[in-house]
N, CA and C atoms as a LAMMPS dump frame, in Angstrom:
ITEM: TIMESTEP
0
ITEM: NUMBER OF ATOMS
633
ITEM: BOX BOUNDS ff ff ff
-5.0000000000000000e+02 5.0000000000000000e+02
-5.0000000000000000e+02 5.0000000000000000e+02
-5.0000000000000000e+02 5.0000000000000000e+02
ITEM: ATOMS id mol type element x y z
1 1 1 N -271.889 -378.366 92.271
2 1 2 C -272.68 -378.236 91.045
3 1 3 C -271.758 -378.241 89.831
4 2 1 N -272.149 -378.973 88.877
5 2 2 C -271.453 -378.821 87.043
6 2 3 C -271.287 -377.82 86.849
7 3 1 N -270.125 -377.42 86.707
8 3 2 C -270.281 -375.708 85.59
9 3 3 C -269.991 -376.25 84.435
10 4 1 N -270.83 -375.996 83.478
11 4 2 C -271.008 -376.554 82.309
12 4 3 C -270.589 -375.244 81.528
13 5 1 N -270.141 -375.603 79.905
14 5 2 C -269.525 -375.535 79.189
15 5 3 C -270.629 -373.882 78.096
16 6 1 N -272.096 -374.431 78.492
17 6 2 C -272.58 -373.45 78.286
18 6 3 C -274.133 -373.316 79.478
19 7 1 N -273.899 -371.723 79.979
20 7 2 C -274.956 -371.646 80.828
21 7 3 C -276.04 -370.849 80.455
22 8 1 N -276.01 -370.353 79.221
23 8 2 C -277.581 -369.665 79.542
24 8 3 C -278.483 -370.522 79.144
25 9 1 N -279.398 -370.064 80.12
26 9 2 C -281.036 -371.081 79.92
27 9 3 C -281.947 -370.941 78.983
28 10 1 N -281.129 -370.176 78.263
29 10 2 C -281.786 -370.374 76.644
30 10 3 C -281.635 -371.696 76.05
31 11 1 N -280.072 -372.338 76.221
32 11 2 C -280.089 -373.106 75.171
33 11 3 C -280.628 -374.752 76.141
34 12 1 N -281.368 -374.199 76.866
35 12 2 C -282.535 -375.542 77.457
36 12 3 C -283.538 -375.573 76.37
37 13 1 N -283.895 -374.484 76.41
38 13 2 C -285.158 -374.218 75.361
39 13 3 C -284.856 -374.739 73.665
40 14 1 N -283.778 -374.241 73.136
41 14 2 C -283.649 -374.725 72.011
42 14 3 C -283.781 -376.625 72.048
43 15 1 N -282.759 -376.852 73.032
44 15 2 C -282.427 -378.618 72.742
45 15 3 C -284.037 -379.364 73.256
46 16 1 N -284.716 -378.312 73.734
47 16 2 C -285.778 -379.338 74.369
48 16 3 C -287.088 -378.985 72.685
49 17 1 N -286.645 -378.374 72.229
50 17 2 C -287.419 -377.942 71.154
51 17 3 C -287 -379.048 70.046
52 18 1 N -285.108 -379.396 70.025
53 18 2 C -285.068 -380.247 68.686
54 18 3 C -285.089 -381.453 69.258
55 19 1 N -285.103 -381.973 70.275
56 19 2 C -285.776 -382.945 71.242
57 19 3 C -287.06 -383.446 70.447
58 20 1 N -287.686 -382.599 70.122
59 20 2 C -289.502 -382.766 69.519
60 20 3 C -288.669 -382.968 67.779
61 21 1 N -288.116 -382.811 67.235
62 21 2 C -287.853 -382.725 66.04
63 21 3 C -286.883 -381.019 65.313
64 22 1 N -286.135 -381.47 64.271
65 22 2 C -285.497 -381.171 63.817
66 22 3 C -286.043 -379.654 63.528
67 23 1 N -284.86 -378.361 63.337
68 23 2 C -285.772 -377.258 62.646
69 23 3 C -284.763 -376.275 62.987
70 24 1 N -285.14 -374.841 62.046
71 24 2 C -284.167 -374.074 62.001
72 24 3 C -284.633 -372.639 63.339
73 25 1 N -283.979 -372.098 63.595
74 25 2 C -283.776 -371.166 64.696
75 25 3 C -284.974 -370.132 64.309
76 26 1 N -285.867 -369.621 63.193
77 26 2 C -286.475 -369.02 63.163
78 26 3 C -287.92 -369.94 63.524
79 27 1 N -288.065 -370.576 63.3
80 27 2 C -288.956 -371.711 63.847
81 27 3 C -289.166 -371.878 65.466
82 28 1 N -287.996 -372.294 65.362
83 28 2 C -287.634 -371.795 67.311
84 28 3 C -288.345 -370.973 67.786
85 29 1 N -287.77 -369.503 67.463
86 29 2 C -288.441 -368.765 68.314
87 29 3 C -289.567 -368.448 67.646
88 30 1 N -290.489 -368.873 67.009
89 30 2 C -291.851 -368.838 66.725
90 30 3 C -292.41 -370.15 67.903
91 31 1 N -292.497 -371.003 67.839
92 31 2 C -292.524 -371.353 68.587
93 31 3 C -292.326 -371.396 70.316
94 32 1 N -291.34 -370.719 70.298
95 32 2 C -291.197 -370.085 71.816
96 32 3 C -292.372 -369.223 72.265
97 33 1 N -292.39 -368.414 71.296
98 33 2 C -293.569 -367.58 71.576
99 33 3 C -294.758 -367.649 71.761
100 34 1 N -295.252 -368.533 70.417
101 34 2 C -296.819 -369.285 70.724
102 34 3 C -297.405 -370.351 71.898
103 35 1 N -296.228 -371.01 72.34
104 35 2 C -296.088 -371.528 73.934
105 35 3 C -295.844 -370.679 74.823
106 36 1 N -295.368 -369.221 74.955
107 36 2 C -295.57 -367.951 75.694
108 36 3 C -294.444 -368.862 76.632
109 37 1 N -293.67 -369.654 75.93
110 37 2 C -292.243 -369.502 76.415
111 37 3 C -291.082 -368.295 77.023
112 38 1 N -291.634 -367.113 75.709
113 38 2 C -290.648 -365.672 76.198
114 38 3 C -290.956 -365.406 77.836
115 39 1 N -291.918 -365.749 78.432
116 39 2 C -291.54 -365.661 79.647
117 39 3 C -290.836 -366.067 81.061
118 40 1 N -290.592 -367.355 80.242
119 40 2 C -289.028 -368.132 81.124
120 40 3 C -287.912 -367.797 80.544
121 41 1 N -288.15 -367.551 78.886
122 41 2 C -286.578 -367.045 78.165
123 41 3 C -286.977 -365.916 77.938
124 42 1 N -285.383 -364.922 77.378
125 42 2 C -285.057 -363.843 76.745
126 42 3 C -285.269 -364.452 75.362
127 43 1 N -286.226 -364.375 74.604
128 43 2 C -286.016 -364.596 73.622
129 43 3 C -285.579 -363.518 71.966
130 44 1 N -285.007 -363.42 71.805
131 44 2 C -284.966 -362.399 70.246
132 44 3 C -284.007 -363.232 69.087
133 45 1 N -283.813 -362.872 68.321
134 45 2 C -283.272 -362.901 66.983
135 45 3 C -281.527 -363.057 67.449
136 46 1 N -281.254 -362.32 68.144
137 46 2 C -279.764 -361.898 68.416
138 46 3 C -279.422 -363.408 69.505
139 47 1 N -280.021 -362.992 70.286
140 47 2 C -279.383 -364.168 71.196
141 47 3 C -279.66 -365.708 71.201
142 48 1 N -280.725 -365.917 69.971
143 48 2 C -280.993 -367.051 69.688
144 48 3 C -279.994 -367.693 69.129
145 49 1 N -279.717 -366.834 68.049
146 49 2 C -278.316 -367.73 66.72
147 49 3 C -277.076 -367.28 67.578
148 50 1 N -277.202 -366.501 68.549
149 50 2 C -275.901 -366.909 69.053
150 50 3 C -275.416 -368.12 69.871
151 51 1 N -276.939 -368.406 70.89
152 51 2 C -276.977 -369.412 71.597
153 51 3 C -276.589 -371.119 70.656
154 52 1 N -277.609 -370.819 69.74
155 52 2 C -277.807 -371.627 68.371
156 52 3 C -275.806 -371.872 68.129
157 53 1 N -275.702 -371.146 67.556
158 53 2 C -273.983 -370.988 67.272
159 53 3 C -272.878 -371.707 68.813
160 54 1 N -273.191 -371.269 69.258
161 54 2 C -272.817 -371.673 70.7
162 54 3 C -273.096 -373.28 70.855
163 55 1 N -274.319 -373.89 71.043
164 55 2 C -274.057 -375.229 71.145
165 55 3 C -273.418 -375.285 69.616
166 56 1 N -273.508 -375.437 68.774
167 56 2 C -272.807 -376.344 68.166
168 56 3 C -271.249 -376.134 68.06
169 57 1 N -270.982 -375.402 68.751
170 57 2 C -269.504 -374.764 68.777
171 57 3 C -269.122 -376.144 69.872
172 58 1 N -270.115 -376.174 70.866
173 58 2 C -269.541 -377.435 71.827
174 58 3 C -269.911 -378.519 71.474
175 59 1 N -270.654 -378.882 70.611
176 59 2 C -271.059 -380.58 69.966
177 59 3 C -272.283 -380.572 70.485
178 60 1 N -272.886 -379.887 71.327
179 60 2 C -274.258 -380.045 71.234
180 60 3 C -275.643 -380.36 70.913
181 61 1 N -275.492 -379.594 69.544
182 61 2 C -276.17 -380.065 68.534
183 61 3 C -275.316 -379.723 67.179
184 62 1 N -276.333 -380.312 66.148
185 62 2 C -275.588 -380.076 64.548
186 62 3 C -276.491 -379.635 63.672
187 63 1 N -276.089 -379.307 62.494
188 63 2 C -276.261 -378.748 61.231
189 63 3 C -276.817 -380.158 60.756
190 64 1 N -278.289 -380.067 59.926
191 64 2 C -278.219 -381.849 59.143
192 64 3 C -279.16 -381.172 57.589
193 65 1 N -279.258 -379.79 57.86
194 65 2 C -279.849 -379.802 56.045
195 65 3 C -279.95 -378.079 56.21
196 66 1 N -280.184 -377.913 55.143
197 66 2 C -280.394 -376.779 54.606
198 66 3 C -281.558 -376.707 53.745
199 67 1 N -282.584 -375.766 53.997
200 67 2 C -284.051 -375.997 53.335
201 67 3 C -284.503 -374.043 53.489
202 68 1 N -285.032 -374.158 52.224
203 68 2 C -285.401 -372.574 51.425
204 68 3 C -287.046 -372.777 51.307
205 69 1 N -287.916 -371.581 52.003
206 69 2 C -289.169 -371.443 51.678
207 69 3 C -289.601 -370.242 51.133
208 70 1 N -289.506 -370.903 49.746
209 70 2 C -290.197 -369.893 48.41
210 70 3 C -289.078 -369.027 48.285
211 71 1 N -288.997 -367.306 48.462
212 71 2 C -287.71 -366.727 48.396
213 71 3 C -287.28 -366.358 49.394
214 72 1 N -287.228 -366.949 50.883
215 72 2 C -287.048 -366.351 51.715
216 72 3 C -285.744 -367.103 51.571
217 73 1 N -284.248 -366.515 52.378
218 73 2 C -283.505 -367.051 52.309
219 73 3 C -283.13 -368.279 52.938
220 74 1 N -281.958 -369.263 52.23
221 74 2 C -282.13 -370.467 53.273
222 74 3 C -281.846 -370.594 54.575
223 75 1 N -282.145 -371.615 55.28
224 75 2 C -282.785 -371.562 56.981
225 75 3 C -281.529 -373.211 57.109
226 76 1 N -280.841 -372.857 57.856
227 76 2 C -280.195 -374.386 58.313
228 76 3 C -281.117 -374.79 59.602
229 77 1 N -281.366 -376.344 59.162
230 77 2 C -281.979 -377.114 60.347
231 77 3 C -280.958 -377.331 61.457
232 78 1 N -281.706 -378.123 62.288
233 78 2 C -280.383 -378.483 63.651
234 78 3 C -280.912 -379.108 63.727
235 79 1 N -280.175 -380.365 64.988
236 79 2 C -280.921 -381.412 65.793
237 79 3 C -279.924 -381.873 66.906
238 80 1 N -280.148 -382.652 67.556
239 80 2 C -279.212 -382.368 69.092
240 80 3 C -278.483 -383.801 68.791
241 81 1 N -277.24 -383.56 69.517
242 81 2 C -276.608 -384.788 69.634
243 81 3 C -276.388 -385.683 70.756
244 82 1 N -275.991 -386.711 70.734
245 82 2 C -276.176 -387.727 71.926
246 82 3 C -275.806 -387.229 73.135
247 83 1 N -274.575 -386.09 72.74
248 83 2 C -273.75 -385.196 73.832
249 83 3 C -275.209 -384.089 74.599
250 84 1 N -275.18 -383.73 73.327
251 84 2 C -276.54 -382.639 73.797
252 84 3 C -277.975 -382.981 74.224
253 85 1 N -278.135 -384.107 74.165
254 85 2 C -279.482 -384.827 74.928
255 85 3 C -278.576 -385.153 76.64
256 86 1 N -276.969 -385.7 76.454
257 86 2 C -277.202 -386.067 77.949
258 86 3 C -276.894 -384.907 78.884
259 87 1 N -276.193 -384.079 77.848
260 87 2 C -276.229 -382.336 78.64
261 87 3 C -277.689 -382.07 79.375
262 88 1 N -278.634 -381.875 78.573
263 88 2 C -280.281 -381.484 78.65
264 88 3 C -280.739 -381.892 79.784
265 89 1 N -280.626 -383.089 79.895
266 89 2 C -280.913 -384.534 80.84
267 89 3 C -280.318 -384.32 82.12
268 90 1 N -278.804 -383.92 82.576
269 90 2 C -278.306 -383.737 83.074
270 90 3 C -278.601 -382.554 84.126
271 91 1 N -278.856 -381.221 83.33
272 91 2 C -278.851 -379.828 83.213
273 91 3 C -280.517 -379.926 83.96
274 92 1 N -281.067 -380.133 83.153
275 92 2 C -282.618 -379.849 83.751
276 92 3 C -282.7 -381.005 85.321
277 93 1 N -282.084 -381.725 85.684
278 93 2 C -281.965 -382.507 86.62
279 93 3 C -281.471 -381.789 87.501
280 94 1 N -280.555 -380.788 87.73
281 94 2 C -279.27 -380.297 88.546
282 94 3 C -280.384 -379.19 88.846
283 95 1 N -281.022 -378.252 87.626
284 95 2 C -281.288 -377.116 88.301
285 95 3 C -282.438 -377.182 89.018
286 96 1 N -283.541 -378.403 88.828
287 96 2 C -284.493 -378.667 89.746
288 96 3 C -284.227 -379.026 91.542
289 97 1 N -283.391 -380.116 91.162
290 97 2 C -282.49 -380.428 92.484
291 97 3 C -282.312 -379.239 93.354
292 98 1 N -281.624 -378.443 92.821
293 98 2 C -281.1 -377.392 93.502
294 98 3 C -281.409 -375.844 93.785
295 99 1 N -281.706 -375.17 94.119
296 99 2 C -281.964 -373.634 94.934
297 99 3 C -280.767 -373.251 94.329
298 100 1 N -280.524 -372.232 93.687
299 100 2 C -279.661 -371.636 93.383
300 100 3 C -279.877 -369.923 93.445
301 101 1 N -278.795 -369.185 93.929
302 101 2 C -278.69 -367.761 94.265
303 101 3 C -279.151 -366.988 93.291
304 102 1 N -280.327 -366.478 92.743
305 102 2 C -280.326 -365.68 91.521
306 102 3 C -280.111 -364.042 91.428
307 103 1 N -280.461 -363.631 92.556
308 103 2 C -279.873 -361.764 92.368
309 103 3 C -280.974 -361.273 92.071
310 104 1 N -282.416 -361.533 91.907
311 104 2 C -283.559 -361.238 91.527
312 104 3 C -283.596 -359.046 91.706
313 105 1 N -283.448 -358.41 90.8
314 105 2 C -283.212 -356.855 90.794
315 105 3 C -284.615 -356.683 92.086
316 106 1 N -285.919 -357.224 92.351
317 106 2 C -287.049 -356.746 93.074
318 106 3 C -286.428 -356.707 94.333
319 107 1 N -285.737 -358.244 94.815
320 107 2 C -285.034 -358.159 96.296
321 107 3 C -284.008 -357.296 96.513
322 108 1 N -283.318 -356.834 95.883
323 108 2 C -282.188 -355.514 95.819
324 108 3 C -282.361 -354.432 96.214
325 109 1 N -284.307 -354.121 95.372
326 109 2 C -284.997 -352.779 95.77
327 109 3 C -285.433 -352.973 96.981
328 110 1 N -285.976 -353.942 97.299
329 110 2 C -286.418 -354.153 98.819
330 110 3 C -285.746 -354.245 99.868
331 111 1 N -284.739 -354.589 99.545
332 111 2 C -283.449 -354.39 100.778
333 111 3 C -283.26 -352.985 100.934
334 112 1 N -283.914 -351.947 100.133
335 112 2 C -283.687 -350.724 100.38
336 112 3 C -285.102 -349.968 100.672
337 113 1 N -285.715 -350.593 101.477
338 113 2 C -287.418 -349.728 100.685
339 113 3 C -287.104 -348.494 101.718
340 114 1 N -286.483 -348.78 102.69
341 114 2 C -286.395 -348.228 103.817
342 114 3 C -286.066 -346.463 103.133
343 115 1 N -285.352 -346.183 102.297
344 115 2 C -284.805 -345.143 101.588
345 115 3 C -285.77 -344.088 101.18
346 116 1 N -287.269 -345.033 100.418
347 116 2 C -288.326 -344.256 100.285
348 116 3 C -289.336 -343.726 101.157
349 117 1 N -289.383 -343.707 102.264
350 117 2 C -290.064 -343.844 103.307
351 117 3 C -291.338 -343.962 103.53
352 118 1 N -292.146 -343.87 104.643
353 118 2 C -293.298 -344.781 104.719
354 118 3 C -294.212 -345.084 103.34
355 119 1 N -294.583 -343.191 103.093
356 119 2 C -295.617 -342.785 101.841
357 119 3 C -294.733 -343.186 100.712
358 120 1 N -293.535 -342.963 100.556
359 120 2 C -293.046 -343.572 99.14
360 120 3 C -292.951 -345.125 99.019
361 121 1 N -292.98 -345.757 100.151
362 121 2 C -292.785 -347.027 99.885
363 121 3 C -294.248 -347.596 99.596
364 122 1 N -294.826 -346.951 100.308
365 122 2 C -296.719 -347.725 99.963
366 122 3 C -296.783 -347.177 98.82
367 123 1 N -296.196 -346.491 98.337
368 123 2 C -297.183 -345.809 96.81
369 123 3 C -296.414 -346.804 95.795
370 124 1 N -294.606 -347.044 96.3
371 124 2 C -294.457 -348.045 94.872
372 124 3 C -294.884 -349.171 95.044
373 125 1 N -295.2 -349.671 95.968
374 125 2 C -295.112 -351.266 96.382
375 125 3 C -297.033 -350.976 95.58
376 126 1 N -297.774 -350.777 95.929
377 126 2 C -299.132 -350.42 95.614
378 126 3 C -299.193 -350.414 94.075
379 127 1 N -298.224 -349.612 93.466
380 127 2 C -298.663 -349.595 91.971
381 127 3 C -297.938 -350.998 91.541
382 128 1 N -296.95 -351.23 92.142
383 128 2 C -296.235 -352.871 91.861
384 128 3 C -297.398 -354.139 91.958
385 129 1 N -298.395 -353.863 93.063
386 129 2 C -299.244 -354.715 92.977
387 129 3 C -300.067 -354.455 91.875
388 130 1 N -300.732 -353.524 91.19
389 130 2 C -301.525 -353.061 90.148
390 130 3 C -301.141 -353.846 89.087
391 131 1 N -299.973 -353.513 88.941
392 131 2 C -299.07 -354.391 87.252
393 131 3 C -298.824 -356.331 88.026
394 132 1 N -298.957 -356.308 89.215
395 132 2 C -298.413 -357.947 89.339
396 132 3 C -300.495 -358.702 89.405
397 133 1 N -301.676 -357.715 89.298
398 133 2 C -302.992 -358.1 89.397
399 133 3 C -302.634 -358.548 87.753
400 134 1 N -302.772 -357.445 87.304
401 134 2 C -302.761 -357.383 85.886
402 134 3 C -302.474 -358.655 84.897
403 135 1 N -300.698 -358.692 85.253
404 135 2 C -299.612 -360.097 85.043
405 135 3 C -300.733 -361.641 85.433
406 136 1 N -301.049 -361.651 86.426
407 136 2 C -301.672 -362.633 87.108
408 136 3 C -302.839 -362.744 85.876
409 137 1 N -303.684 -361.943 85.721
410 137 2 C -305.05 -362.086 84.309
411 137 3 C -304.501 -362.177 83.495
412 138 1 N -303.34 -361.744 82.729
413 138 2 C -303.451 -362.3 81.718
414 138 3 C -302.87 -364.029 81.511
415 139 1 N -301.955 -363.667 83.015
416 139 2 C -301.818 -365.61 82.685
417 139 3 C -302.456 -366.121 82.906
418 140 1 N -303.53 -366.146 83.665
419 140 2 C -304.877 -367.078 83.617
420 140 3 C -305.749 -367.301 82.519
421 141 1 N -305.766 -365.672 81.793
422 141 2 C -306.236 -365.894 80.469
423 141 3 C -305.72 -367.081 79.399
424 142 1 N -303.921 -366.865 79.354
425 142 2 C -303.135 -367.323 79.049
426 142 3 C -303.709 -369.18 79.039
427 143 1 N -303.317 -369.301 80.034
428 143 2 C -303.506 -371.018 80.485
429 143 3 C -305.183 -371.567 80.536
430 144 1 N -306.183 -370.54 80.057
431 144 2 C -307.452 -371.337 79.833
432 144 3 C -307.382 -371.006 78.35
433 145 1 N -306.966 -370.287 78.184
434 145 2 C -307.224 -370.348 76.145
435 145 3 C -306.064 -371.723 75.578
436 146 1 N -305.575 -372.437 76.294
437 146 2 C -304.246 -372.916 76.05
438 146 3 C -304.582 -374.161 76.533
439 147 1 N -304.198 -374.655 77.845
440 147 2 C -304.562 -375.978 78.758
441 147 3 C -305.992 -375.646 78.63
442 148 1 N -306.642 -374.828 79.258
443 148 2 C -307.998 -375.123 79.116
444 148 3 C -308.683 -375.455 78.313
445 149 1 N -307.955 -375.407 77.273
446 149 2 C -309.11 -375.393 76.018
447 149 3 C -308.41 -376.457 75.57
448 150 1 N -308.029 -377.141 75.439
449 150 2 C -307.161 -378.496 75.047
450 150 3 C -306.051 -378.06 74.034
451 151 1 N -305.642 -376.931 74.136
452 151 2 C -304.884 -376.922 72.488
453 151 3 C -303.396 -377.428 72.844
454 152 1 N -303.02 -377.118 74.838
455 152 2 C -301.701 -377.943 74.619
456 152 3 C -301.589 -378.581 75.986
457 153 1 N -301.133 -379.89 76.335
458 153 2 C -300.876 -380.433 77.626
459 153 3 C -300.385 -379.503 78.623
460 154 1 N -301.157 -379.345 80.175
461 154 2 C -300.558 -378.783 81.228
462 154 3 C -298.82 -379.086 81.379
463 155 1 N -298.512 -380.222 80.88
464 155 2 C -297.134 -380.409 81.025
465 155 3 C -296.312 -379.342 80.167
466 156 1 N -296.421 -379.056 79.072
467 156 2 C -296.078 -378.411 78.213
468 156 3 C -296.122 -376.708 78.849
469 157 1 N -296.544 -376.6 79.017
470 157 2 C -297.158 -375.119 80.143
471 157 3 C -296.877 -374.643 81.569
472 158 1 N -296.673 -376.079 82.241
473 158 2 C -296.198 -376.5 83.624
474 158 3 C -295.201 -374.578 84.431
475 159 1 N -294.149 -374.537 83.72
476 159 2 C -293.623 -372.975 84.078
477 159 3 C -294.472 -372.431 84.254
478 160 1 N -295.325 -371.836 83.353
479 160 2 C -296.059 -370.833 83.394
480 160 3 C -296.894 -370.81 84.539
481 161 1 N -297.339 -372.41 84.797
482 161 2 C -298.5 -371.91 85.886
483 161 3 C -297.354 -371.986 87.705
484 162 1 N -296.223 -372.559 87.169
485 162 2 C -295.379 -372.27 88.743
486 162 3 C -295.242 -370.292 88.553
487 163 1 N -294.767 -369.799 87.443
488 163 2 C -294.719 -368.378 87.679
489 163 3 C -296.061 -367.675 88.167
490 164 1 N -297.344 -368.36 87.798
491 164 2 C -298.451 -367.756 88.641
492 164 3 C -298.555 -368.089 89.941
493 165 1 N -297.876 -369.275 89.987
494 165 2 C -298.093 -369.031 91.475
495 165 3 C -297.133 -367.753 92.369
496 166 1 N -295.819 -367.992 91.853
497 166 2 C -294.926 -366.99 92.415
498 166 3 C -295.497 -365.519 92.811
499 167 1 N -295.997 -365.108 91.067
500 167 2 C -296.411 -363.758 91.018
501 167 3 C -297.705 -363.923 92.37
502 168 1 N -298.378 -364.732 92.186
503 168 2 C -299.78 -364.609 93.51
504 168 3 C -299.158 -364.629 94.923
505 169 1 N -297.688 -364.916 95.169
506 169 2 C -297.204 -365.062 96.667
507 169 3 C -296.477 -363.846 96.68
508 170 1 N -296.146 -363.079 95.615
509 170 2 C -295.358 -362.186 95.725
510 170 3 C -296.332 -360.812 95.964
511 171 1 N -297.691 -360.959 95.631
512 171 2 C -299.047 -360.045 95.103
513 171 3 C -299.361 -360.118 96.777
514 172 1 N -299.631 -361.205 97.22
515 172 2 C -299.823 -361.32 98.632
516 172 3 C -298.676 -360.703 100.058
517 173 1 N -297.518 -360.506 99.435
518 173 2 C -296.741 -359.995 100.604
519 173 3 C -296.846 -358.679 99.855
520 174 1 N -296.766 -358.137 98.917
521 174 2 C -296.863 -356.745 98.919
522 174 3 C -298.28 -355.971 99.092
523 175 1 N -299.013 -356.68 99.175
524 175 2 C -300.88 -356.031 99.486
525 175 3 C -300.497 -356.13 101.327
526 176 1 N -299.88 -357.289 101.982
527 176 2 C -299.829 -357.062 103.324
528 176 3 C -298.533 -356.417 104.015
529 177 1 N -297.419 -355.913 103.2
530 177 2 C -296.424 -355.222 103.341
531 177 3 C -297.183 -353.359 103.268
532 178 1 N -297.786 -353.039 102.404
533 178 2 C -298.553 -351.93 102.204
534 178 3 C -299.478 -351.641 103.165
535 179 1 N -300.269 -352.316 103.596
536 179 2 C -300.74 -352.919 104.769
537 179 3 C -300.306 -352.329 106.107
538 180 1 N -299.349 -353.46 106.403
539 180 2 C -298.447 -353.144 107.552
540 180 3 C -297.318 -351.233 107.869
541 181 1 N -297.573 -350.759 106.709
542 181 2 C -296.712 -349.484 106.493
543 181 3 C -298 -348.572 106.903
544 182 1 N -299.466 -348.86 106.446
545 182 2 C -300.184 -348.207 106.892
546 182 3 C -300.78 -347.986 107.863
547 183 1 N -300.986 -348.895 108.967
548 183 2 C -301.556 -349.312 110.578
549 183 3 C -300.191 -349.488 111.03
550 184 1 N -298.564 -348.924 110.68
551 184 2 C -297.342 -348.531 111.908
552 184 3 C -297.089 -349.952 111.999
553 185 1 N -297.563 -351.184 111.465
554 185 2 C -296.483 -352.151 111.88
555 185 3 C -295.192 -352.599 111.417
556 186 1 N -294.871 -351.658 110.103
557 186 2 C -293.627 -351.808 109.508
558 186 3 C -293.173 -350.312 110.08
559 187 1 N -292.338 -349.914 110.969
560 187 2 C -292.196 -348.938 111.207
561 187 3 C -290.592 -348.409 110.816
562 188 1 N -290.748 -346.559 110.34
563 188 2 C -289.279 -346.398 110.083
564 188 3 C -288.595 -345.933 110.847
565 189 1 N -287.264 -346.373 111.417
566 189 2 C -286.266 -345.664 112.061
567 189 3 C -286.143 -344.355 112.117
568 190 1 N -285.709 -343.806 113.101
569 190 2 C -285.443 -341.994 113.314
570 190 3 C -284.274 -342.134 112.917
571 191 1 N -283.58 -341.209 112.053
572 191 2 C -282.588 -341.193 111.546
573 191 3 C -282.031 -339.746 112.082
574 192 1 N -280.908 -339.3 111.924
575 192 2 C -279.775 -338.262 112.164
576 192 3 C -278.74 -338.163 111.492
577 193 1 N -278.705 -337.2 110.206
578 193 2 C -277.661 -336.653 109.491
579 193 3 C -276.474 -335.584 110.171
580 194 1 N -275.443 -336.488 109.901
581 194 2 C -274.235 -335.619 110.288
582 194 3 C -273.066 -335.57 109.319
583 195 1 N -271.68 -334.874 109.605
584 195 2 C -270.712 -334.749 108.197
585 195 3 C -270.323 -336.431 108.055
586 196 1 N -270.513 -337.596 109.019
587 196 2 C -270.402 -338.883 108.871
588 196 3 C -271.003 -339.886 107.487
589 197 1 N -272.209 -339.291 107.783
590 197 2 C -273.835 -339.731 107.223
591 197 3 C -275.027 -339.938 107.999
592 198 1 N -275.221 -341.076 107.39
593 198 2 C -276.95 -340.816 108.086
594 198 3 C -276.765 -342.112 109.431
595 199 1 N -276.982 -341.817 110.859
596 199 2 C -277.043 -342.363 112.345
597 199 3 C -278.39 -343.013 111.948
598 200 1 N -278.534 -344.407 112.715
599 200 2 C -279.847 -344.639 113.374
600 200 3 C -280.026 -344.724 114.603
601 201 1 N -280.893 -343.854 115.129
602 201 2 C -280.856 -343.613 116.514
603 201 3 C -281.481 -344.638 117.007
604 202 1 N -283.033 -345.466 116.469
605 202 2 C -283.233 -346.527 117.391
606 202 3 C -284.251 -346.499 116.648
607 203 1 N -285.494 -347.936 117.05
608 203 2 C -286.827 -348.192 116.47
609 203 3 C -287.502 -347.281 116.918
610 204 1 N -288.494 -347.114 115.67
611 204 2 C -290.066 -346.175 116.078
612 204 3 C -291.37 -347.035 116.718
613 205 1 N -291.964 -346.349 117.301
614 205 2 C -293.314 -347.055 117.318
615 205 3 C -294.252 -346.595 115.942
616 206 1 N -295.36 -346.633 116.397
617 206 2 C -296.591 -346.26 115.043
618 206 3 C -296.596 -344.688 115.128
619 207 1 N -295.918 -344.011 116.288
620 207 2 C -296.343 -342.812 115.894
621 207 3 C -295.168 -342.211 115.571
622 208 1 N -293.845 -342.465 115.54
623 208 2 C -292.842 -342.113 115.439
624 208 3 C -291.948 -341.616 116.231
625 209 1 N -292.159 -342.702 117.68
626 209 2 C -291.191 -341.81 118.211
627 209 3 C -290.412 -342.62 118.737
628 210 1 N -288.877 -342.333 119.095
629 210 2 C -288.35 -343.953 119.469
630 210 3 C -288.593 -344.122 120.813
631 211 1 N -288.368 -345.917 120.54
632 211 2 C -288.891 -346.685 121.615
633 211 3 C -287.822 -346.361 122.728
């Protein structure tokens, strides 16, 4: 894989923005937002003009005017350069292509659920589904006030509705992970504390006793 010169996946978002036409970084992230972009990017104030600052530090894109609305102070435009279109081009090609390792913090906790045990693990995984029902309505809301209603092409939106799907596969193993903790088919190990640490003596069945 390219290790390129700059990696955060912010500055996809900017070049695919001056891609559409020219404009200054506060524009940007207005725009990010009203496409409910902030949910593929980090978007804020801070890491925009740095990102912003950043390509053009590598030729990316450039500076082509300077423009003042009313007294607000002036706003420099940008626009991408031949370098920074075949970066874009390049970049969005590679990371589709490819599966890449992300570290996701949810799989980290889950490699440990074992820690909370049976009742603690159904109670977080349970309220995790509550907030991932939730997530799920409002992006549906999201994508019929939006695609549905014609105000912007499914293409334009396309993320959003792959993250609903995610969140709905992820909603589905934790409703049948909760599930399985409650009818003994996820069962927890008998454990044994000593001045070592903690022994596993062997698998449980449903009622807890080892096999």
């Amino acid at each position: 894989m390219t290790r390129r010169k700059i990696s955060n996946t912010l500055a996809l978002a900017v070049l695919g923005l001056l891609l559409e036409r020219t404009m200054h970084p506060y524009e940007m992230a207005a725009i990010l937002r009203e496409r409910h972009k902030d949910s593929s990017f980090k978007v804020n104030s801070g890491s925009l003009y740095d990102t912003v600052e950043a390509l053009v530090r590598h030729g990316w894109i450039e500076p082509v005017e300077t423009a003042r609305d009313g007294r607000r102070p002036e706003r420099t435009v940008y626009a991408t350069t031949e370098l920074g279109r075949n970066e874009f081009v390049g970049w969005i090609d590679e990371l589709l292509r490819r599966p890449v390792a992300e570290y996701p913090k949810f799989m980290a906790a889950v490699s440990y659920l074992g820690a909370l045990g049976p009742d603690g693990a159904a109670a977080a995984l349970t309220e995790r589904a509550g907030h991932l029902v939730r997530r799920i309505e409002e992006t549906k809301a999201v994508l019929a006030d939006t695609v549905g209603a014609g105000k912007a092409p499914r293409l334009f939106m396309i993320e959003v509705e792959c993250a609903l799907h995610a969140w709905e596969a992820e909603l589905a193993w934790t409703r049948r992970t909760v599930a399985e903790i409650g009818d003994g088919r996820l069962s927890w190990p008998e454990v044994e504390r000593s001045e070592d640490g903690w022994t596993w003596t062997g698998p449980t069945d449903g009622e807890g006793t080892t096999r």
